[in-house]
C-alpha atoms as one frame of an Amber mdcrd trajectory, in Angstrom:
protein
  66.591-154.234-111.068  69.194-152.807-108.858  68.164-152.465-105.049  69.236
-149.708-103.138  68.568-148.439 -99.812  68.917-145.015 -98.286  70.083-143.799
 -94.687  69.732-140.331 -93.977  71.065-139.033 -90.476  72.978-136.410 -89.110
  75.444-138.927 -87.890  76.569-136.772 -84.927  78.385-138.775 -84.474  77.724
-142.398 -86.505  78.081-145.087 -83.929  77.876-149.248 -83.746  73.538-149.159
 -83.597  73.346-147.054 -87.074  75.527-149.718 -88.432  73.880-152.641 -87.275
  70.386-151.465 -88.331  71.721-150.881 -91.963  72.969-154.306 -91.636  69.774
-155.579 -91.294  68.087-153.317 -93.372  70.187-154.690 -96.116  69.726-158.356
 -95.370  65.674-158.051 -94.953  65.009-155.918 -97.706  67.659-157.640-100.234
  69.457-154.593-101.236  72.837-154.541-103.493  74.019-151.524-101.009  73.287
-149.201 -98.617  74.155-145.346 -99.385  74.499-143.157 -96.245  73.183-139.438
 -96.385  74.830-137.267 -93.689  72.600-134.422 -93.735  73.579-131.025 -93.959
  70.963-128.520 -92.883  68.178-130.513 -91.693  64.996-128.226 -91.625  62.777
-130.475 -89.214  65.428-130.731 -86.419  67.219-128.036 -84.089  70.442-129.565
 -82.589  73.771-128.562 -82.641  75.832-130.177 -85.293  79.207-130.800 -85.939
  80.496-129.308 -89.450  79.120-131.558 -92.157  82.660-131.642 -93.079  83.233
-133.870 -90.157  79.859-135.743 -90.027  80.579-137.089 -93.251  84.465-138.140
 -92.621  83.582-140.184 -89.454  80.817-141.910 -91.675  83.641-142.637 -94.355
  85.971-143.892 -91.551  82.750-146.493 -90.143  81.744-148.047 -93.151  85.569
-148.629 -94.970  85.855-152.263 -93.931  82.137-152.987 -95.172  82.212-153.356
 -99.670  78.009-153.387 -99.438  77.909-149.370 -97.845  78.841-146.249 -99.397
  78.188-142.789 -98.622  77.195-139.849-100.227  77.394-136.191 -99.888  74.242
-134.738-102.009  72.723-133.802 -99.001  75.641-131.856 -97.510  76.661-130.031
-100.813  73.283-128.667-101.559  72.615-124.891 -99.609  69.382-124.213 -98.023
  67.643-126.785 -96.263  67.132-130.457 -97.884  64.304-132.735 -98.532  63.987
-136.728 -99.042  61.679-135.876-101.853  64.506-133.378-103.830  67.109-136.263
-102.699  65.241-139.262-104.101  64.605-137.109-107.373  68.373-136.728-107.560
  69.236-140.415-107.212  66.507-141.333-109.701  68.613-139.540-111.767  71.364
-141.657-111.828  70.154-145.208-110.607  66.873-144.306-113.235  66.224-148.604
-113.264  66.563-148.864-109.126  63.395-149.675-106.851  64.778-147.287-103.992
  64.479-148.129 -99.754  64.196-145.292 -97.082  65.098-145.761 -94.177  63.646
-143.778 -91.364  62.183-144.645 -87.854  58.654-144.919 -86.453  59.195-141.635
 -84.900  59.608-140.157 -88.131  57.416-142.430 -90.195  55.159-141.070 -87.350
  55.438-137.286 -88.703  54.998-138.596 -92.338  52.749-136.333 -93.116  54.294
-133.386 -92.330  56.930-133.807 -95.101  57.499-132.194 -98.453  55.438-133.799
-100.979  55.263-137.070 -99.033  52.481-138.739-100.552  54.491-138.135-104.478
  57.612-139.749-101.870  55.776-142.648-100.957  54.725-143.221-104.889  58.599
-143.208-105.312  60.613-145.672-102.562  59.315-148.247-100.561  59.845-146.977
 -96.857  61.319-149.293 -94.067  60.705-148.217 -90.293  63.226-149.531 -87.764
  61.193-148.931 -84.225  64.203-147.454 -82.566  61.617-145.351 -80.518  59.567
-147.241 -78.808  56.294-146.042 -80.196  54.200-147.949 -83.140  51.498-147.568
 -86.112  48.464-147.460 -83.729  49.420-144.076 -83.123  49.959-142.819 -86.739
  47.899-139.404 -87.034  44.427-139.500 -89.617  46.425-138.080 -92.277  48.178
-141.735 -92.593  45.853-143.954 -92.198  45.024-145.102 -95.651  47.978-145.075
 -96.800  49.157-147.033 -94.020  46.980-149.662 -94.663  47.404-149.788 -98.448
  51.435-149.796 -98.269  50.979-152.619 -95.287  49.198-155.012 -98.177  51.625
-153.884-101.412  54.725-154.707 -99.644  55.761-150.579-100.038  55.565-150.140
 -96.490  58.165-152.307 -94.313  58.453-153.149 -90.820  62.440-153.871 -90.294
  63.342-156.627 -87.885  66.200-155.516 -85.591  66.387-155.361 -81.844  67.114
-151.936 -80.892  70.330-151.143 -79.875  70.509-148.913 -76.581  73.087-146.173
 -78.848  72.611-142.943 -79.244  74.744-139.755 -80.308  73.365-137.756 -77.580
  74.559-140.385 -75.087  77.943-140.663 -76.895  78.647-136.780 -77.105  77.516
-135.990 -73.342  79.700-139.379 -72.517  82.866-137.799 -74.014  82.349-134.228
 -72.858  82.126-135.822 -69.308  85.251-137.874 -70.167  83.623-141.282 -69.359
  82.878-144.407 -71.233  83.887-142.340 -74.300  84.303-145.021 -76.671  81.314
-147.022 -76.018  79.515-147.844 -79.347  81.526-146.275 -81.560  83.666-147.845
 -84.087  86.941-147.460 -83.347  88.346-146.065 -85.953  85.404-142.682 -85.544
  86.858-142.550 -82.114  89.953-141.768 -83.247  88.962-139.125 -85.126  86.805
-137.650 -82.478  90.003-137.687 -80.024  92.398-136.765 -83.140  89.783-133.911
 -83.568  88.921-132.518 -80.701  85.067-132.792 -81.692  83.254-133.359 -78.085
């Protein structure tokens, strides 16, 4: 049985600590690839985004030297506001022998509960939590707390081992709009697409 993982984001931009947690989320978990998910309109956060048009180039241009990553655009091509339950549905679709991986963080796995059909999700992928946050499963709400325990035992919930990586794409974009340190943590081939592009 294939083994795939899946990396949503809005990779505004992607930088050097996305890549090395998909690194290891690959190498813990076994997987035959990773598949990052630029997404387009995400309907749990308010930021301002870059076009997805651009979101999803820069991912291109960071994972090109790496055969074990892809990317894919199902998230930015679909209108309306998207949800990990509609995309797992689609890639079931056409991977319908893979045992699926999310990837999401423990502020996220955090907010579980909150998502669209998340306890049909959780049936579905096995979910990997990279602590990038700081906070942990002692403070997962009521709503969680038997599933937490049950995926803990049955191997469908995952704890990913990677030091966090002090990156993120706030710090990048207010670094380049102050015209300092702009390249710091980003591959170097997205930074020359930021600077061919004008982005920040």
């Amino acid at each position: 049985m294939k083994k795939i993982g899946l990396f949503g984001g809005t990779f505004n931009p992607i930088h050097n600590g996305h890549l090395h947690i998909a690194e290891k989320f690959a190498q813990q978990c076994g997987l035959d690839c990773v598949i990052f998910l630029p997404a387009g309109e995400p309907y749990h956060k308010n930021t301002d985004l870059l076009p997805a048009e651009h979101r999803l180039k820069m991912v291109e241009l960071a994972i090109s030297g790496s055969p074990q990553f892809a990317v894919s655009d199902c998230d930015v091509v679909r209108e309306g506001a998207t949800y990990t339950i509609d995309t797992i549905q689609i890639f079931k679709q056409y991977y319908p022998n893979a045992q699926f991986y999310w990837l999401l963080g423990m502020d996220s796995l955090l907010k579980l509960h909150t998502w669209k059909n998340w306890q049909s999700l959780v049936r579905q992928v096995k979910m990997v939590v990279a602590n990038r946050t700081g906070g942990n499963l002692a403070q997962a709400p009521r709503e969680l707390h038997s599933w937490l325990g049950t995926a803990l035992q049955s191997g469908d919930l995952i704890l990913l081992n990677a030091e966090n990586r002090d990156i993120s794409s706030s710090e990048i974009r207010a670094n380049w709009a102050a015209g300092k340190n702009r390249r710091n943590g980003l591959p170097e081939k997205v930074a020359d697409y930021i600077e061919q592009n004008q982005l920040f």
